[in-house]
MDAnalysis code that builds the backbone (N, CA, C; Angstrom):
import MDAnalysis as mda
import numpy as np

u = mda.Universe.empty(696, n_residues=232, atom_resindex=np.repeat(np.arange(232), 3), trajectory=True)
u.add_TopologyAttr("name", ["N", "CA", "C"] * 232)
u.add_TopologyAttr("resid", np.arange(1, 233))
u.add_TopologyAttr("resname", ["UNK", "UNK", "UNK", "UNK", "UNK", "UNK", "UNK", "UNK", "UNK", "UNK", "UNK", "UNK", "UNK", "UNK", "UNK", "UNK", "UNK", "UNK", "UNK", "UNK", "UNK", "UNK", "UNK", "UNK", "UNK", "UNK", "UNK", "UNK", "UNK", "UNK", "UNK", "UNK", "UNK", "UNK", "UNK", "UNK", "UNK", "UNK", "UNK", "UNK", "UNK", "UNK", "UNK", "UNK", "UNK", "UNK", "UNK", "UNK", "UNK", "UNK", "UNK", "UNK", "UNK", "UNK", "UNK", "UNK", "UNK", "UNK", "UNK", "UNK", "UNK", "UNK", "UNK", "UNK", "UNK", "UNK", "UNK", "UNK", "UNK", "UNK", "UNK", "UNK", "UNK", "UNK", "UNK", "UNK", "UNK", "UNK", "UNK", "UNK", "UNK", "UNK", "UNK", "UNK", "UNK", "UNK", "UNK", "UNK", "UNK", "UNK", "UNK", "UNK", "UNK", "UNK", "UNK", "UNK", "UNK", "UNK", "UNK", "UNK", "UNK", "UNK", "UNK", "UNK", "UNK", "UNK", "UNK", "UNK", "UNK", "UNK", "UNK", "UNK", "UNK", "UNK", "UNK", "UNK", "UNK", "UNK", "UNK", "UNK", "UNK", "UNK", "UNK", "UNK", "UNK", "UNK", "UNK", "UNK", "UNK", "UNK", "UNK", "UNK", "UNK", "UNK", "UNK", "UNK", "UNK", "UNK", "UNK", "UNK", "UNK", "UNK", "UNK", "UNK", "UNK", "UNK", "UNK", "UNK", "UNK", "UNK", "UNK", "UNK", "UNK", "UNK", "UNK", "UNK", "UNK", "UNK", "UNK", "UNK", "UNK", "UNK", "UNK", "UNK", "UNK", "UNK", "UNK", "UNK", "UNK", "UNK", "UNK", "UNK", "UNK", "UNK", "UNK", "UNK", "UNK", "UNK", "UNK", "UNK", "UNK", "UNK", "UNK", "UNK", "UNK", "UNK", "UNK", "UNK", "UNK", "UNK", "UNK", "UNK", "UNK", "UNK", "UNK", "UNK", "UNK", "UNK", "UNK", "UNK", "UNK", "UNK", "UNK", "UNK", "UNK", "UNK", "UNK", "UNK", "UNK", "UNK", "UNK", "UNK", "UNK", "UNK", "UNK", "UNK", "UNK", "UNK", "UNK", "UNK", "UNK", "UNK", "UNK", "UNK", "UNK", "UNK", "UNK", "UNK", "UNK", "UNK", "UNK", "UNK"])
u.atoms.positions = np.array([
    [129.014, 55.535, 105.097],
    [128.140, 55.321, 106.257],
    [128.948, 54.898, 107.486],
    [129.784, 53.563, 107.472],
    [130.454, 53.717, 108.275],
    [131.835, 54.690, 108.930],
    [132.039, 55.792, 108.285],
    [132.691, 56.466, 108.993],
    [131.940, 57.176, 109.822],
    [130.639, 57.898, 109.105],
    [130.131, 58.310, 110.098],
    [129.453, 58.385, 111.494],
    [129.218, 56.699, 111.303],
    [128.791, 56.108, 112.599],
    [130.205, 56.021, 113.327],
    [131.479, 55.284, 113.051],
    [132.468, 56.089, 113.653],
    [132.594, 56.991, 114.401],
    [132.138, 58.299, 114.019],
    [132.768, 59.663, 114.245],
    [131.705, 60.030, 115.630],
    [130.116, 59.114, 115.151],
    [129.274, 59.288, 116.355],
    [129.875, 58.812, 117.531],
    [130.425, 57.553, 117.716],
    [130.783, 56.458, 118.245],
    [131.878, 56.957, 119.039],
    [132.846, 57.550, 118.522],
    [134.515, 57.699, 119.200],
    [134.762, 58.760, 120.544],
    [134.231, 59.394, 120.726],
    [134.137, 60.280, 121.906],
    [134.234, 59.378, 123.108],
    [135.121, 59.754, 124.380],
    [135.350, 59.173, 124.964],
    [135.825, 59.657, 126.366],
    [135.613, 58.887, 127.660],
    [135.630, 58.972, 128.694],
    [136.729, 58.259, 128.956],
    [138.000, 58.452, 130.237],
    [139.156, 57.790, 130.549],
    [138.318, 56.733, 131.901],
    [138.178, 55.481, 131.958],
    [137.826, 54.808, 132.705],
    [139.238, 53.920, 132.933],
    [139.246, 53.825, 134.449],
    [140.887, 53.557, 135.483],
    [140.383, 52.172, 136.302],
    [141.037, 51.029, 135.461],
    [141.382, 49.660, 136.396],
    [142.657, 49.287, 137.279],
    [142.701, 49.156, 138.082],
    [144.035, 48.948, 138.434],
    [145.074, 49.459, 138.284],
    [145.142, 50.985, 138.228],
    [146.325, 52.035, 138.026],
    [146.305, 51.749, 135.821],
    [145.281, 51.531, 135.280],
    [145.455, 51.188, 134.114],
    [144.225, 52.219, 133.500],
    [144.414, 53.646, 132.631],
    [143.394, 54.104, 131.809],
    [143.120, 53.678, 130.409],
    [141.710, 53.634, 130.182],
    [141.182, 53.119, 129.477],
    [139.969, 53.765, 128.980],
    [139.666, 54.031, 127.300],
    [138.928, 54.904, 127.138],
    [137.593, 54.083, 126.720],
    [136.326, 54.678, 127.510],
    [135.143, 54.262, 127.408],
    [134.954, 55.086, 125.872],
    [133.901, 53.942, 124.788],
    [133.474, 54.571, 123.967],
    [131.677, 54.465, 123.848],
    [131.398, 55.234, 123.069],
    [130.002, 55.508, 122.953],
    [129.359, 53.791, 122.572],
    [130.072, 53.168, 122.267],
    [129.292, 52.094, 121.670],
    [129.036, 51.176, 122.936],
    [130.117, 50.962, 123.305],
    [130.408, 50.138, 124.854],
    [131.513, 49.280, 124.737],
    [132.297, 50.093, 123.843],
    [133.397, 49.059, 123.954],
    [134.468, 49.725, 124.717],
    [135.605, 48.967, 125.461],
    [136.827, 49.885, 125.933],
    [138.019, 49.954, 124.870],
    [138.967, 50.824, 124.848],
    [140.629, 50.423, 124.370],
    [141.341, 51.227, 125.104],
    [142.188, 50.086, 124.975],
    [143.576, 50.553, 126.077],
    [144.555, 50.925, 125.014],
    [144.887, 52.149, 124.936],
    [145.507, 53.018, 123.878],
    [146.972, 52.338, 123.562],
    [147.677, 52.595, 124.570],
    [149.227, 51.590, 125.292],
    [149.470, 50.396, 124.559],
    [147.823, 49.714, 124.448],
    [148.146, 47.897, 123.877],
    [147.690, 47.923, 122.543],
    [147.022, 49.065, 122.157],
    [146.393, 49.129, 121.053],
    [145.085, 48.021, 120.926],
    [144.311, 47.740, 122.260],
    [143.621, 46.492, 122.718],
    [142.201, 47.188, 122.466],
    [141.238, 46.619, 121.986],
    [139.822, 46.939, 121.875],
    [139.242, 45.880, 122.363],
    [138.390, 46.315, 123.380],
    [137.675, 44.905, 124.320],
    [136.403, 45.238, 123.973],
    [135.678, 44.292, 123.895],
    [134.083, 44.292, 123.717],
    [133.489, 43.122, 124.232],
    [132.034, 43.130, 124.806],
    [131.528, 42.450, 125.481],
    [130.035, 41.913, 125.357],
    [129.450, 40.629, 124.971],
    [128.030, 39.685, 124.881],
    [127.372, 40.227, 123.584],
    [128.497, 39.760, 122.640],
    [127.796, 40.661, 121.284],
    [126.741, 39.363, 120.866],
    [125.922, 38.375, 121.662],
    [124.734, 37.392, 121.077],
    [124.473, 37.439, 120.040],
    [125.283, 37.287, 119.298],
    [125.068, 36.951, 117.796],
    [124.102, 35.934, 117.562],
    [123.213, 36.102, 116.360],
    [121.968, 35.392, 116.116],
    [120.990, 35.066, 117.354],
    [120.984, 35.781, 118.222],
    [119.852, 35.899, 119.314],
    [118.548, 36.018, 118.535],
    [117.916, 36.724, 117.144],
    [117.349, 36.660, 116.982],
    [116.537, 35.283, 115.985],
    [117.703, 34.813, 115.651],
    [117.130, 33.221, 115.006],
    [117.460, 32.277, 116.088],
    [117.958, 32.375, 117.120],
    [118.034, 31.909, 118.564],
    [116.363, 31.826, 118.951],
    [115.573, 32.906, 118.961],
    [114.612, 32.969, 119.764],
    [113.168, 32.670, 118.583],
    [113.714, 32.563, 117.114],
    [112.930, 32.365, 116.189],
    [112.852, 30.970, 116.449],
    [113.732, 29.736, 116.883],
    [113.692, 28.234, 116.855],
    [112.659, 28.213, 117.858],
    [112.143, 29.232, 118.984],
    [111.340, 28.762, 119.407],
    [109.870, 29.659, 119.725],
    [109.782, 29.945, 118.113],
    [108.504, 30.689, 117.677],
    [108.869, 32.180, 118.692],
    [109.028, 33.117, 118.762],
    [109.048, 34.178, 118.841],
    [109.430, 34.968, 118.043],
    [109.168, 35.220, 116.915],
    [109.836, 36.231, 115.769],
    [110.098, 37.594, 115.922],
    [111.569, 38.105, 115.675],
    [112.084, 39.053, 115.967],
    [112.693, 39.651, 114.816],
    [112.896, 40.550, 114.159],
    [113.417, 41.125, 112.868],
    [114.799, 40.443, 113.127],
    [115.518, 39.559, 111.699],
    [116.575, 38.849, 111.740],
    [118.264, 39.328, 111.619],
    [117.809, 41.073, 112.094],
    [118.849, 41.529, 111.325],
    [119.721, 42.225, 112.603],
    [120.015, 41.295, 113.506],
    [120.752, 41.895, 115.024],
    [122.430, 41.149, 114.511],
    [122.502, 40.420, 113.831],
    [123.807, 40.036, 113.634],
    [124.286, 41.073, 112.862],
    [123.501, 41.327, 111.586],
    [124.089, 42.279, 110.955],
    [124.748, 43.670, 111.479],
    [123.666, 44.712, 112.048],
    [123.651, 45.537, 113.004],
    [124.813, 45.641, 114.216],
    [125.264, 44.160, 114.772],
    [126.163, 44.426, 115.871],
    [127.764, 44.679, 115.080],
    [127.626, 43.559, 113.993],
    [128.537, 43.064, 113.592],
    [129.441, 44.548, 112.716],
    [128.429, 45.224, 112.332],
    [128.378, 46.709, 111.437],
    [128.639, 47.654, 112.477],
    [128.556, 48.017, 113.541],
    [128.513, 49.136, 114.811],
    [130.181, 48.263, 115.263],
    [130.632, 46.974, 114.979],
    [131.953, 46.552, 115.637],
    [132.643, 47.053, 114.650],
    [132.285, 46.683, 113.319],
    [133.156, 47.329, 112.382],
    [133.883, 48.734, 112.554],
    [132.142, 49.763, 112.958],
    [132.762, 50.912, 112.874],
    [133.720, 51.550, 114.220],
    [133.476, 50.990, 115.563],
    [134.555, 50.996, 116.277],
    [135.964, 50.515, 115.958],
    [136.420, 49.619, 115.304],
    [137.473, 48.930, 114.910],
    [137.982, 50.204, 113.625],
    [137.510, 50.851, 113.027],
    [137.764, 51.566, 111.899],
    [138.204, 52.679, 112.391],
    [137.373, 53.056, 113.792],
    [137.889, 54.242, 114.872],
    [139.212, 54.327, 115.353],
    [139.255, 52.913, 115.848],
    [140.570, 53.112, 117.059],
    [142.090, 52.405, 116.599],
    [141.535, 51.405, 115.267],
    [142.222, 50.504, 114.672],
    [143.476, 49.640, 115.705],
    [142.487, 48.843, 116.580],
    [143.122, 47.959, 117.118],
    [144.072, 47.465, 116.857],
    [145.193, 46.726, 117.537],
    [146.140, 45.762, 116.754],
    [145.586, 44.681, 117.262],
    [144.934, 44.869, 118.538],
    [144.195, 43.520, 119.033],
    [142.586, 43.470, 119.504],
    [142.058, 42.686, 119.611],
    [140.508, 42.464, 119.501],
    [140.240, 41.531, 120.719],
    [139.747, 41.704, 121.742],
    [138.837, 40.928, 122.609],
    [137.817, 41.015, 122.975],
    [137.216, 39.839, 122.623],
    [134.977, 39.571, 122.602],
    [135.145, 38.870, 124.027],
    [134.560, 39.944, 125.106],
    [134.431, 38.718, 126.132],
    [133.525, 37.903, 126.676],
    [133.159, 37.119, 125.871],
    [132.735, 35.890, 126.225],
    [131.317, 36.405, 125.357],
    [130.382, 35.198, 125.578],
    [128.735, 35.232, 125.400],
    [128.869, 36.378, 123.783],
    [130.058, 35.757, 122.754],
    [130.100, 36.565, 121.481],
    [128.710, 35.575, 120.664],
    [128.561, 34.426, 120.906],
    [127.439, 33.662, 120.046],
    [126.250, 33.661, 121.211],
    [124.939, 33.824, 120.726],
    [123.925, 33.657, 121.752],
    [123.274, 32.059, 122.619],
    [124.118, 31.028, 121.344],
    [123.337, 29.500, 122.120],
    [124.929, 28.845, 121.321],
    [124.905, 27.538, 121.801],
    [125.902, 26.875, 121.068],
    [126.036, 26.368, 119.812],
    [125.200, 26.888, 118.688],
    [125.072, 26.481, 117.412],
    [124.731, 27.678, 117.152],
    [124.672, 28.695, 117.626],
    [124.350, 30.133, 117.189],
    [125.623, 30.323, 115.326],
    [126.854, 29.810, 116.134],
    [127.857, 30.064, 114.692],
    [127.316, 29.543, 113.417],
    [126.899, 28.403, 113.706],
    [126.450, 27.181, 112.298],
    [125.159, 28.398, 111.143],
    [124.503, 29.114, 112.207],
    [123.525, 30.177, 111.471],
    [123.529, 31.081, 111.078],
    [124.743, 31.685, 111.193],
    [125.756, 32.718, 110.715],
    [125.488, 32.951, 108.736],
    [125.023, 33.645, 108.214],
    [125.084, 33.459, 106.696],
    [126.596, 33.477, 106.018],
    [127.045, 33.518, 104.635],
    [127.984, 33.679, 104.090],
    [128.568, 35.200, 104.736],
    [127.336, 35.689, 104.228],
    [127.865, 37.427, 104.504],
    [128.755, 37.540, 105.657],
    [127.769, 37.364, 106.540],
    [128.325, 37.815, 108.539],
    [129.469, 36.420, 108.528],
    [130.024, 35.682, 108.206],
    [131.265, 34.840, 108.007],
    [132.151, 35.962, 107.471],
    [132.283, 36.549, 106.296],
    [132.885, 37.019, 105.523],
    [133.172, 38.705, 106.789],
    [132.210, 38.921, 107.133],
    [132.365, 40.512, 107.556],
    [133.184, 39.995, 108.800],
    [133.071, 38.867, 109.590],
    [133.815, 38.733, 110.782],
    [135.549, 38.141, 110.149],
    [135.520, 37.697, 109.053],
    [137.217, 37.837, 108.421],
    [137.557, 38.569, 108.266],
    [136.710, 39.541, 107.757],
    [137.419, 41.309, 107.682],
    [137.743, 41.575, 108.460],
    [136.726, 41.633, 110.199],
    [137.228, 42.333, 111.034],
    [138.724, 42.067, 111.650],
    [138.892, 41.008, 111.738],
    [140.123, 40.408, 111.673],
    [141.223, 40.727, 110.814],
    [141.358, 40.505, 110.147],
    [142.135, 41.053, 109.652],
    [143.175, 41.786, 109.544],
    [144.402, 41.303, 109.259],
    [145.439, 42.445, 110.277],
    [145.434, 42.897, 111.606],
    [144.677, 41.894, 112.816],
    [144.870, 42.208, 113.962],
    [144.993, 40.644, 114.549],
    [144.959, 40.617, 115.974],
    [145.057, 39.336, 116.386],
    [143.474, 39.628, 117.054],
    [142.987, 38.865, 117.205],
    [141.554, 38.497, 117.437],
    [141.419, 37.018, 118.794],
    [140.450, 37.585, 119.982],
    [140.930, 36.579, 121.075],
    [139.053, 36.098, 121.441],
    [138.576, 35.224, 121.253],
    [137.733, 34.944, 121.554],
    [137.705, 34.020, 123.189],
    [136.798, 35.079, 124.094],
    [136.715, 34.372, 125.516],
    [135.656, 33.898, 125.136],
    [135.166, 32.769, 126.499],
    [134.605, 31.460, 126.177],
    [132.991, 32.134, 127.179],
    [131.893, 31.966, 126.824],
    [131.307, 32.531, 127.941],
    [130.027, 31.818, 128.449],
    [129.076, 31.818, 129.181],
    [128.416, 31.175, 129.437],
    [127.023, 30.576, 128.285],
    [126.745, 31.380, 127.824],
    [125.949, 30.943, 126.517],
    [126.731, 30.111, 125.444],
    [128.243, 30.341, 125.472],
    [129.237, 29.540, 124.059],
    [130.129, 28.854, 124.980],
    [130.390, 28.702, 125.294],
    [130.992, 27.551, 126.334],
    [132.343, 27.234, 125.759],
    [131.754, 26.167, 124.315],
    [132.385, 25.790, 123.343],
    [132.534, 26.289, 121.937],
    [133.228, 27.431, 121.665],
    [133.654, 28.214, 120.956],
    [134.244, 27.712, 119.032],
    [133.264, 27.925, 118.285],
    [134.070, 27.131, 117.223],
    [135.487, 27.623, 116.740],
    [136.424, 26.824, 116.270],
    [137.782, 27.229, 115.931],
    [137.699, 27.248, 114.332],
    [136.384, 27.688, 113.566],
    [136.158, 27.909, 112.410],
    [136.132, 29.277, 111.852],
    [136.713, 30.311, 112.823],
    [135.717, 31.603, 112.866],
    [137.070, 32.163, 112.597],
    [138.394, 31.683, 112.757],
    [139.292, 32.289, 112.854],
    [139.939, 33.247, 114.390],
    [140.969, 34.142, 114.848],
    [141.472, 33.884, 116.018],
    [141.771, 32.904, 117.147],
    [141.728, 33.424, 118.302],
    [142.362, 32.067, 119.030],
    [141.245, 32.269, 119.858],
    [140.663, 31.349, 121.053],
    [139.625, 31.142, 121.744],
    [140.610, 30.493, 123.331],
    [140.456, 31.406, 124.242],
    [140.900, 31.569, 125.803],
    [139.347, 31.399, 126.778],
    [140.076, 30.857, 128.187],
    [139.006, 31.009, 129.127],
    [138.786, 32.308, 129.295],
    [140.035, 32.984, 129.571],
    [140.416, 34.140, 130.045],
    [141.717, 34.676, 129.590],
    [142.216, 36.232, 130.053],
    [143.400, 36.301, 129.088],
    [143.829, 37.635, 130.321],
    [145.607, 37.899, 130.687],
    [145.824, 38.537, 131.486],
    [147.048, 39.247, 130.644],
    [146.964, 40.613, 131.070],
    [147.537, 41.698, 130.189],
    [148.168, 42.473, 131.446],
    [149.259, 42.379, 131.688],
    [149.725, 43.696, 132.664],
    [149.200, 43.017, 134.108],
    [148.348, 44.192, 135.396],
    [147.661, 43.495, 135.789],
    [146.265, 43.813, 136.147],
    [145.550, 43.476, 134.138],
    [144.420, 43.199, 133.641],
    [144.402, 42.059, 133.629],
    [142.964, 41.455, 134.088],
    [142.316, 39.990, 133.526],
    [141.599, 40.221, 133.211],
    [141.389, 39.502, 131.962],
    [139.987, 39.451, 130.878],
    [139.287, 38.442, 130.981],
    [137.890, 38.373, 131.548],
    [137.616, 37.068, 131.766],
    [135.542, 37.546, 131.287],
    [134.430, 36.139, 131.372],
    [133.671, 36.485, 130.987],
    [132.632, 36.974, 132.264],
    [132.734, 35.915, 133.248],
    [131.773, 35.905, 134.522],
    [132.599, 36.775, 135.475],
    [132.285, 38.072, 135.914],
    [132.765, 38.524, 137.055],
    [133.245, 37.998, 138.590],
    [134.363, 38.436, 138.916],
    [134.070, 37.860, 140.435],
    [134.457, 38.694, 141.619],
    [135.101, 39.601, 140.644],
    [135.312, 40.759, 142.106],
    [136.762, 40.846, 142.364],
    [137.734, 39.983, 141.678],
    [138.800, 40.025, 141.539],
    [139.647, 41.237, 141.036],
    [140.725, 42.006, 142.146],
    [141.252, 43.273, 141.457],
    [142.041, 42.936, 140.199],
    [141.622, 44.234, 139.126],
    [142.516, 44.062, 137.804],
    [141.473, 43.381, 137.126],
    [140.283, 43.209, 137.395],
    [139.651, 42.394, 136.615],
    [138.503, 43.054, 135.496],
    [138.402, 42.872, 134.098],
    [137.304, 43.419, 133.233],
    [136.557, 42.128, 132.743],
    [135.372, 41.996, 132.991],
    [134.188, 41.111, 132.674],
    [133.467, 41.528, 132.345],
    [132.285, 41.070, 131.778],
    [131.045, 41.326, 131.147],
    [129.508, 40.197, 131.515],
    [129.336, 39.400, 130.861],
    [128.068, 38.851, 131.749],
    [127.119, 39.463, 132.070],
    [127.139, 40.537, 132.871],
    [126.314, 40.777, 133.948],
    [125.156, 41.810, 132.936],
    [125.827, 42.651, 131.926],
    [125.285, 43.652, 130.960],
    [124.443, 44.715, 132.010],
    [125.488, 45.395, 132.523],
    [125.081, 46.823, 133.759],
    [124.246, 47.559, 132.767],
    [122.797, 48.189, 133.110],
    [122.365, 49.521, 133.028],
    [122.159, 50.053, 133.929],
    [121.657, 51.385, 134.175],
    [121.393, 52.220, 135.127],
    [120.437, 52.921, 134.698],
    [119.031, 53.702, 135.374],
    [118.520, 54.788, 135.402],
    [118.610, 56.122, 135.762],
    [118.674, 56.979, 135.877],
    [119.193, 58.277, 136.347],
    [117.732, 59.308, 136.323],
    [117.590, 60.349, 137.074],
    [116.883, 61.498, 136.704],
    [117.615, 62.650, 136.388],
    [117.116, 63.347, 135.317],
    [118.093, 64.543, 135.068],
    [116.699, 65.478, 134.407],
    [116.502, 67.078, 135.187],
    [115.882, 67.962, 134.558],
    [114.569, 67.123, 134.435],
    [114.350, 66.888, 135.453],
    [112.840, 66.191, 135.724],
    [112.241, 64.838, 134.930],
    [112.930, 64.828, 134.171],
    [112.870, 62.644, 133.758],
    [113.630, 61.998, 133.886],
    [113.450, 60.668, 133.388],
    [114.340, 60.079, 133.938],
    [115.309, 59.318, 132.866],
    [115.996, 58.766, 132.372],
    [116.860, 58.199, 131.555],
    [117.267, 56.890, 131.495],
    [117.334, 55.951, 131.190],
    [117.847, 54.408, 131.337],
    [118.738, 53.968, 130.354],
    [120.102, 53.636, 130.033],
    [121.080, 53.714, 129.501],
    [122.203, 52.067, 129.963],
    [122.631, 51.745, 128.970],
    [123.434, 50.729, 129.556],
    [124.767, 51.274, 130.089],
    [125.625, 50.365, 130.585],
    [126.960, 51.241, 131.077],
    [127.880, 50.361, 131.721],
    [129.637, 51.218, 131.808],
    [129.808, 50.710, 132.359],
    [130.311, 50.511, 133.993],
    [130.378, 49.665, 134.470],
    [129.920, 49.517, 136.180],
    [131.780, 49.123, 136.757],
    [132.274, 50.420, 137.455],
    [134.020, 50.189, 137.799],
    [134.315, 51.167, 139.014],
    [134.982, 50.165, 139.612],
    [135.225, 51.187, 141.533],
    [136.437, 51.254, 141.113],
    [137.211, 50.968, 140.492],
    [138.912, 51.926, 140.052],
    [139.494, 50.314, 140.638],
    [139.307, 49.544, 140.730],
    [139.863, 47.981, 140.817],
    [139.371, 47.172, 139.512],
    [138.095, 47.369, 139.505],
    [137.480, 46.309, 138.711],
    [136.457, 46.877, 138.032],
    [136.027, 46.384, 136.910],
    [134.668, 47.032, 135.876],
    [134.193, 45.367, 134.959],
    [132.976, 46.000, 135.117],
    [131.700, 45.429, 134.399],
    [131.569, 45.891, 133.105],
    [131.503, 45.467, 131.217],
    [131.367, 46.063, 130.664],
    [129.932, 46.184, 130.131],
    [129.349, 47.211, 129.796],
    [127.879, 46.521, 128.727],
    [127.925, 45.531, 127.779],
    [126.794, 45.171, 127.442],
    [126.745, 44.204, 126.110],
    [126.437, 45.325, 125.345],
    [127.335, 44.497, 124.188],
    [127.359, 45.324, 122.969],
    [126.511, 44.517, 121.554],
    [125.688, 43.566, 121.995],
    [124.879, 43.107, 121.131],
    [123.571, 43.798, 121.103],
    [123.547, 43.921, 119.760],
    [121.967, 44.479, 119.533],
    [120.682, 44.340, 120.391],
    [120.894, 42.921, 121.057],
    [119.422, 42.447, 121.215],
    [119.344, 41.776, 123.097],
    [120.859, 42.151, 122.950],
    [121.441, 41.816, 124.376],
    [120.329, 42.285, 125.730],
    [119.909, 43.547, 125.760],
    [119.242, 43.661, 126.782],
    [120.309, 44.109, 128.185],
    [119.844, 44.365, 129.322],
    [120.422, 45.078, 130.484],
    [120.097, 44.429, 131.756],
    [120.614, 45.020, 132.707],
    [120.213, 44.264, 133.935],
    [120.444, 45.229, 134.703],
    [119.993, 46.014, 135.612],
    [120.151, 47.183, 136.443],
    [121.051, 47.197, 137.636],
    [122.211, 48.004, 137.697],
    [123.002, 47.730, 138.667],
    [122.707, 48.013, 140.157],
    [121.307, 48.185, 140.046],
    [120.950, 47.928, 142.032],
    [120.873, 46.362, 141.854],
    [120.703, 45.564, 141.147],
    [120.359, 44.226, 141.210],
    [121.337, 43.752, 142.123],
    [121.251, 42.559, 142.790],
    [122.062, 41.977, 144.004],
    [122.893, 41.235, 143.285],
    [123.273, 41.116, 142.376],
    [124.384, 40.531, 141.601],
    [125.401, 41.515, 140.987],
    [125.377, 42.793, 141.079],
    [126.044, 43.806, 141.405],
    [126.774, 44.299, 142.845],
    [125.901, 43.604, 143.758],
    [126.689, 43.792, 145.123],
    [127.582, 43.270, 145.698],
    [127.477, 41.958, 145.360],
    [128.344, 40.736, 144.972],
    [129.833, 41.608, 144.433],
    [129.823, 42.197, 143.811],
    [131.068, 42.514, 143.252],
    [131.764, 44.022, 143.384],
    [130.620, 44.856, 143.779],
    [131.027, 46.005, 144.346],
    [130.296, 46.384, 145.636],
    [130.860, 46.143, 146.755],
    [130.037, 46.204, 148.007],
    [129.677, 47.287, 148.725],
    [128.421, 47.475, 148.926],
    [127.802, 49.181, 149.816],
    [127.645, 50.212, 147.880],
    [127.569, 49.630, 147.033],
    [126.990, 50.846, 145.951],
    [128.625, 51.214, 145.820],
    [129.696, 50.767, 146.248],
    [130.967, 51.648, 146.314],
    [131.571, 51.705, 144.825],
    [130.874, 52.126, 143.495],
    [131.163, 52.242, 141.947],
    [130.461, 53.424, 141.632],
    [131.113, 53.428, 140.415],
    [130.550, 54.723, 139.502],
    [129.754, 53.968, 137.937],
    [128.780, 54.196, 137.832],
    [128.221, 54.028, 136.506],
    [128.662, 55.439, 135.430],
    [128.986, 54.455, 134.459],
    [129.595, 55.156, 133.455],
    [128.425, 55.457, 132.180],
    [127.513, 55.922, 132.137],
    [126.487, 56.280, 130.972],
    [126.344, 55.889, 129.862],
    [126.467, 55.517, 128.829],
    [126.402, 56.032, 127.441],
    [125.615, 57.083, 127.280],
    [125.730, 58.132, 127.115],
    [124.894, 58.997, 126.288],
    [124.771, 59.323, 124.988],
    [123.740, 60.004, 123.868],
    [124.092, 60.347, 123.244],
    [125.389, 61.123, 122.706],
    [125.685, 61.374, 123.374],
    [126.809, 62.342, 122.922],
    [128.201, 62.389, 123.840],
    [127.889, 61.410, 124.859],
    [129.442, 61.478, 126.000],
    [128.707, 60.333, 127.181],
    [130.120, 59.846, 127.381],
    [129.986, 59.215, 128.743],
    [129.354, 59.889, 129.681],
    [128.776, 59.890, 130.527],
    [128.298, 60.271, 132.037],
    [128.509, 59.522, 133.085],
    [129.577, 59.786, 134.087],
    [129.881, 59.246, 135.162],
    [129.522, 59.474, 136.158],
    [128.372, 58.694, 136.919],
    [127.154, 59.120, 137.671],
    [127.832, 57.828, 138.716],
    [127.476, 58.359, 140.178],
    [127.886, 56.965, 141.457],
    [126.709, 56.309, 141.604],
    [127.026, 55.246, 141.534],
    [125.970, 54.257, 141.849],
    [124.895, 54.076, 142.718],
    [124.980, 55.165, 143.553],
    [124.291, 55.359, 145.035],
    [123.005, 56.497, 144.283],
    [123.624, 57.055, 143.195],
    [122.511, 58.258, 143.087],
    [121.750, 57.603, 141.745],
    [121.612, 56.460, 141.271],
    [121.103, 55.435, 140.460],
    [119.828, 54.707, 140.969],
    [119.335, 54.467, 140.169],
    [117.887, 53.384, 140.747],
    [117.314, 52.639, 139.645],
])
């Protein structure tokens, strides 16, 4: 099973930070081929027993699900290195609710790679039980990995969880994605239960000014690199 979600998954678009290519994958994660680096972004783990503490019941199985779709990217590209940026737990005790299992599947993923946990606004305080190392931020070349965007060139963040709408052949489409003017990019969340935020929102302008980006699609079947101006 998981290869084949793999094989759905691996198709890929060259997305360019800072004179740096980087291949968009179907899931929403990036890797930088060069570092052998797989970045991923607001995987809210246990969001759904997050939102069960306060009576809203949601099927409990979004940890499993994210944690299984990371696997099968990691099986794709076989990282040597792993970065979650930021907002990887959904509240600050989100880890403590973690079962045996999803403990055990996040040692695997690890495993034979180095593993970098950024710190993000929902986890602040990151447990050092989980295994890898835990950074504010982390700078590669001149990439910065950080969780809250700021508009800084060279910079890949997440937070913000870009979607976009599009019309194509008379409907319309809504897709998460990711949001990059060839300086800087926004990645999606790659948690199950994560949710989107539309990149006309004014917290998108903030960081790319006048619409001046390209939204990057997920589609079924391939990236789509659509400009932000022809989005709504």
């Amino acid at each position: 099973m998981t290869e084949n979600v793999a094989l759905s998954i691996s198709l890929t678009r060259t997305l360019d930070v800072a004179g740096i290519s980087l291949h968009t994958d179907l899931s929403g994660a990036l890797f930088w081929e060069e570092q052998r680096l797989l970045i991923v972004s607001d995987l809210h783990l246990e969001k759904g027993s997050s939102f069960a503490t306060r009576g809203v019941l949601l099927p409990p199985y979004d940890t499993l699900a994210t944690l299984s779709r990371l696997a099968a990217v990691i099986s794709c590209h076989n990282p040597r290195t792993v970065i979650a940026l930021g907002d990887s737990f959904h509240d600050r005790t989100a880890h403590e609710r973690l079962s045996a299992d999803d403990r055990d599947a996040v040692a695997a993923l690890q495993t034979g790679r180095d593993w970098i946990w950024i710190s993000g606004n929902h986890d602040p305080m990151l447990p050092r039980d989980l295994g890898g190392t835990v950074a504010d931020e982390v700078a590669i070349g001149p990439i910065t990995f950080r969780h809250e965007p700021t508009g800084a060139h060279g910079e890949i963040a997440g937070h913000l969880h870009p979607k976009a709408r599009v019309s194509a052949r008379g409907r319309s489409m809504e897709r998460r994605c990711f949001a990059s003017d060839g300086m800087r990019a926004v990645m999606p969340a790659f948690g199950a239960y994560a949710g989107g935020l539309s990149i006309r929102d004014a917290a998108f302008a903030k960081i790319f000014p006048k619409n001046g980006f390209v939204a990057h699609l997920l589609g079924d079947r391939r990236v789509h690199a659509i400009a932000a101006s022809r989005c709504y």
